[in-house]
C-alpha positions in Angstrom: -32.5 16.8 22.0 -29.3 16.2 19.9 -29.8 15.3 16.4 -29.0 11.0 15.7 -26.1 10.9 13.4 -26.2 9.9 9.8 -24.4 6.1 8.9 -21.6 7.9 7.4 -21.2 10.5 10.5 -21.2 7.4 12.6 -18.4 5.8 10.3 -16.2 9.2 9.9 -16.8 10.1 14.0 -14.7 6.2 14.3 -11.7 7.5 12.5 -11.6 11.1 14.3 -13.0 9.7 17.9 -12.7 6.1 18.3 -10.1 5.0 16.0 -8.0 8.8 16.1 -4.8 7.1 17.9 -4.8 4.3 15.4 -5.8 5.4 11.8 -6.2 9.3 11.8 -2.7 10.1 13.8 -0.9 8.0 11.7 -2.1 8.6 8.5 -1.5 12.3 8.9 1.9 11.3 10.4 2.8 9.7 7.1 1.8 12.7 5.1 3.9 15.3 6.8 6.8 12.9 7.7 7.6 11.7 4.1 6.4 14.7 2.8 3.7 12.8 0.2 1.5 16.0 -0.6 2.7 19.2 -1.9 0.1 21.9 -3.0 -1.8 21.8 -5.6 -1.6 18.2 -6.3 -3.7 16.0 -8.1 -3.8 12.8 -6.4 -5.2 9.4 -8.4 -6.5 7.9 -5.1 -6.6 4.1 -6.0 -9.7 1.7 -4.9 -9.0 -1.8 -5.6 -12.3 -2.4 -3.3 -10.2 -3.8 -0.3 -10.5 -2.5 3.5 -7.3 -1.0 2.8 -7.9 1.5 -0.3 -11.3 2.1 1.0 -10.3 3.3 4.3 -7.2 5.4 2.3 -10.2 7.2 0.7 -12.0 8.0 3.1 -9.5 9.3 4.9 -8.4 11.5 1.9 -11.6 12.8 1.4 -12.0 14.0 5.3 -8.3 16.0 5.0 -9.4 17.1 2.1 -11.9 19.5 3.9 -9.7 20.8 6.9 -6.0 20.6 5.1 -4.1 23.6 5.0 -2.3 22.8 1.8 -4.3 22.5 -1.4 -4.8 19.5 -3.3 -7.5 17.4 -5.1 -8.7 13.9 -5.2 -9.9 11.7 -8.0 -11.0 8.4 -6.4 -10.2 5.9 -9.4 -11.4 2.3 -9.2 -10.0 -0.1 -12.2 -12.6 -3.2 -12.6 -10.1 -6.0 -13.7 -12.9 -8.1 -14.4 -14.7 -9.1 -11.1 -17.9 -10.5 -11.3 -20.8 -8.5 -10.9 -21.1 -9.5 -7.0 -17.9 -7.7 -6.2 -18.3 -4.7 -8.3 -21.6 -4.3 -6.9 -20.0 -4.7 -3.4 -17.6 -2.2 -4.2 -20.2 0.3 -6.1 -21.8 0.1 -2.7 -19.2 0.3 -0.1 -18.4 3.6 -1.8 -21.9 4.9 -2.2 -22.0 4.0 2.0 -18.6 6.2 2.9 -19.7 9.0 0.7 -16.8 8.3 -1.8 -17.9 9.8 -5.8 -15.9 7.0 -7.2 -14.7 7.1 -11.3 -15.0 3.4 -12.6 -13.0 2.3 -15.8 -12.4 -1.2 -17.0 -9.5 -3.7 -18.2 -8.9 -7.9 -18.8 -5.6 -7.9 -16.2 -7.5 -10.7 -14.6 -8.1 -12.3 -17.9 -4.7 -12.1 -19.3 -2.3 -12.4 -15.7 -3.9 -16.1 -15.9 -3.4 -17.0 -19.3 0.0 -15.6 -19.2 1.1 -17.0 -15.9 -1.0 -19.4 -14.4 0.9 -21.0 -11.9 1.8 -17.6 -9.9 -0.3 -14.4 -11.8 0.0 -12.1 -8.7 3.4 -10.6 -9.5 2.1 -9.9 -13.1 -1.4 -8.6 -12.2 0.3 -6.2 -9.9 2.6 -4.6 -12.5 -0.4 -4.1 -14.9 -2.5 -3.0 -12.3 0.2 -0.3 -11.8 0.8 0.2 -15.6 -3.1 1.0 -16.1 -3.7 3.1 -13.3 -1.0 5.5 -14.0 -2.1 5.7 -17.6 -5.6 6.2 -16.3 -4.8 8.9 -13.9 -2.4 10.7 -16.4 -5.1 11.0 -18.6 -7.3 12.3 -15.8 -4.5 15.4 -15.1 -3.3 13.9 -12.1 0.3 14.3 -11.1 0.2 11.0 -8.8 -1.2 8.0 -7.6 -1.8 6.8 -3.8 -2.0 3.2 -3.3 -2.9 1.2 0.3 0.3 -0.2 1.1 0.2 -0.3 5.1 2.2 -0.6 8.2 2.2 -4.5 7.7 2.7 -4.4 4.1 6.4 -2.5 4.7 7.9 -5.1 6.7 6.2 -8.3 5.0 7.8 -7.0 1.7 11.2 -7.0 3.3 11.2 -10.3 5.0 9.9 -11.8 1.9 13.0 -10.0 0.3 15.0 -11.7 2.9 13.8 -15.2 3.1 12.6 -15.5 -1.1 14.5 -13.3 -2.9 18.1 -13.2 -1.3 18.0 -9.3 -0.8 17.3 -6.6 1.5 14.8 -4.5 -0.3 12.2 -1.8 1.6 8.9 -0.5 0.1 9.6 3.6 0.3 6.8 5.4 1.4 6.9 7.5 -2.2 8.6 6.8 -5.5 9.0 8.6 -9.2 7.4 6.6 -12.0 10.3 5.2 -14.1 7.7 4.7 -17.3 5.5 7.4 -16.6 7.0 10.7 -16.4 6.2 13.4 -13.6 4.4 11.1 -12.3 4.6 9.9 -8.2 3.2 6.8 -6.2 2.5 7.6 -2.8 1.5 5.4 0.2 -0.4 7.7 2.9 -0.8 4.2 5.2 3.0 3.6 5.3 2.1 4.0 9.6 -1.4 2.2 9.8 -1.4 -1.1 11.1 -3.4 -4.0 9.5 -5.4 -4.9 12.8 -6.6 -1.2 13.3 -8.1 -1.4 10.2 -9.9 -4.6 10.4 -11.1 -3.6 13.6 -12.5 0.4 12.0 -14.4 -1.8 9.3 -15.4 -4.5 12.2 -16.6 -2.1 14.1 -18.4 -0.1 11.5 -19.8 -3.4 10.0 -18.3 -2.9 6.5 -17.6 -5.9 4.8 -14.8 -5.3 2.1 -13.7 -7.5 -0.8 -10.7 -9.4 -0.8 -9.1 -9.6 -3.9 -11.0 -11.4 -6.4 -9.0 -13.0 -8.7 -9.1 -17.2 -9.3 -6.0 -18.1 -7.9 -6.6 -16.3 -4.6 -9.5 -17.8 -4.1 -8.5 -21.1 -4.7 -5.5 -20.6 -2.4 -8.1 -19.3 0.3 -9.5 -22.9 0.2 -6.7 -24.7 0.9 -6.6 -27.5 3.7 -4.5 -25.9 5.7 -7.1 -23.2 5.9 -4.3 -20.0 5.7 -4.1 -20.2 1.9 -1.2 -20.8 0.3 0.9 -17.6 -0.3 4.5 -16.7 0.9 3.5 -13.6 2.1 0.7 -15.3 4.4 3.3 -17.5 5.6 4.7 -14.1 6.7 1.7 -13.2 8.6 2.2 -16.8 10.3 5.9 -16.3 11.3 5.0 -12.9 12.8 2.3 -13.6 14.9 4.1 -16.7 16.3 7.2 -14.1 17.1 4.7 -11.3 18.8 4.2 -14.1 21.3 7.3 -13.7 23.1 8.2 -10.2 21.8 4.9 -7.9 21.0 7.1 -5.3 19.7 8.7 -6.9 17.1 6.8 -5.2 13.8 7.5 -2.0 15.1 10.9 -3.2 15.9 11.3 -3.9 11.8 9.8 -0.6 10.7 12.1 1.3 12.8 15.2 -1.0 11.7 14.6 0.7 8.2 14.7 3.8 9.2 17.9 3.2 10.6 20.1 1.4 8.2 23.5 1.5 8.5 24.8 0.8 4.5 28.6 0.8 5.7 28.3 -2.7 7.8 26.4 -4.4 4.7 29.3 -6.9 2.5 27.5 -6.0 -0.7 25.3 -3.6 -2.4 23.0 -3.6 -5.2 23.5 -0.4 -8.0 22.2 0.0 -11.5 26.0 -0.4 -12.2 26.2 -3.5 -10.8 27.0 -5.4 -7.2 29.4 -4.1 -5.7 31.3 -5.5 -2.6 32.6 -3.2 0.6 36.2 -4.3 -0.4 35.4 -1.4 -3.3 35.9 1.1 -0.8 37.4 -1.0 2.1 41.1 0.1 1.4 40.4 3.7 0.7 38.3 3.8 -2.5 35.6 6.9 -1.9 32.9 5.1 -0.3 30.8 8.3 -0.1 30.6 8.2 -4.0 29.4 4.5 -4.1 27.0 4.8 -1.3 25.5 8.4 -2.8 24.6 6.1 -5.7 22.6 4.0 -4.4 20.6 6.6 -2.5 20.1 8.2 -5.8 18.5 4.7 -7.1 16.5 4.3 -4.0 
């Protein structure tokens, strides 16, 4: 008679069995196609408590036993000042996936609202950052993996597009520019948003959102989306996959694929600088190997 499986076997068999095509495949697609582990690293996995960052984890944890290259893991959560519910929530999500987490505490919460009340996300993010590559320093690690997904990539840009007036990708790996020797890696750069709603949905693990005041009042807004740019997004997307369902992937693969010589103007730590720069004859290969240096 075979032996029942365990809550976590059930929960790592989804990712290898059920869910292989959508989380496993692509995760491990993202490591070797950008190249975001190297042996002997030290990687600062980072648990904000979200399906996203828990799922990274756990699918760190289970390459960690059969990867050929050698590396370790520190699973690092940062308590920004939830209330006891959601650290407890987050305390036992990890204790459920078999995740030794390392917990260490800050105000960001606390001070991203006092300093910038109307809009504290921006802020909070940058600390966030700012702490957990201090945190992870200290802890010997050479870099930090955030939960940045499939859907977060090409959200980011439009936002770019439609808010900020500029076409600006999220890489799938950068060097610190305050932190040095230090790298932020994304492992989910190729794991869509609805696989892994439907890996926790499936497992019945219910995740925290983030936690922070002005989220949760946005949550409650009459229209019922919340009031974010980035869920307005979400909105415009899902509308478009009506018509054309391959439209995200469509995006992704547009940055893959960018052709810098048909852009009027480009962005360098020199300056802006138009295509007439290099339109007449000026060496266009010098400009544009600047910017790739920057990027």
């Amino acid at each position: 008679m075979a032996k029942e499986l365990t809550d976590l076997q059930k929960i790592e068999r989804s990712i290898t069995k059920k869910y292989r095509k959508e989380l496993w495949n692509p995760f491990v697609t993202a490591i070797k196609r950008y190249e975001l582990i190297q042996p002997n690293d030290r990687i600062a996995v980072c648990i904000s408590g979200g399906k996203d960052s828990m799922l990274m984890a756990k699918l760190f944890q289970m390459l960690a036993r059969i990867s050929d290259v050698p590396f370790e893991t520190v699973f690092l959560v940062m308590d920004p000042g939830y209330n006891t519910s959601n650290r407890q929530k987050i305390e036992e999500n990890a204790a459920r996936l078999g995740i030794p987490i390392t917990v260490f505490s800050s105000d960001i919460f606390a001070v991203a609202d006092y300093l910038n009340e109307k809009s504290p996300c921006y802020l909070c993010a940058r600390m966030r950052r700012g702490h957990l590559y201090a945190k992870a320093r200290e802890m010997h690690c050479n870099k930090i993996a955030l939960g940045h997904h499939f859907n977060d990539v090409i959200e980011t840009t439009l936002l770019g597009m439609f808010y900020a007036s500029q076409l600006q990708g999220m890489i799938p790996k950068l060097h610190s520019k305050n932190f040095e020797g230090m790298e932020l890696i994304r492992p989910l750069y190729c794991v869509h948003e609805d696989s892994i709603i439907a890996w926790a949905r499936y497992n019945n693990l219910d995740f925290i959102r983030c936690a922070c005041r002005f989220v949760e009042e946005s949550r409650t807004a009459s229209d019922g989306v919340g009031a974010s740019k980035r869920q307005e997004i979400k909105v415009l997307l899902a509308e478009l996959k009506k018509n054309n369902p391959l439209i995200e992937q469509s995006i992704f693969n547009s940055l893959h694929a960018v052709s810098i010589h048909t852009f009027p103007g480009l962005k360098t730590r020199q300056g802006d600088r138009s295509f007439l720069a290099f339109y007449d004859g000026e060496n266009s290969s010098d400009i544009l190997a600047e910017t790739e240096r920057e990027n």
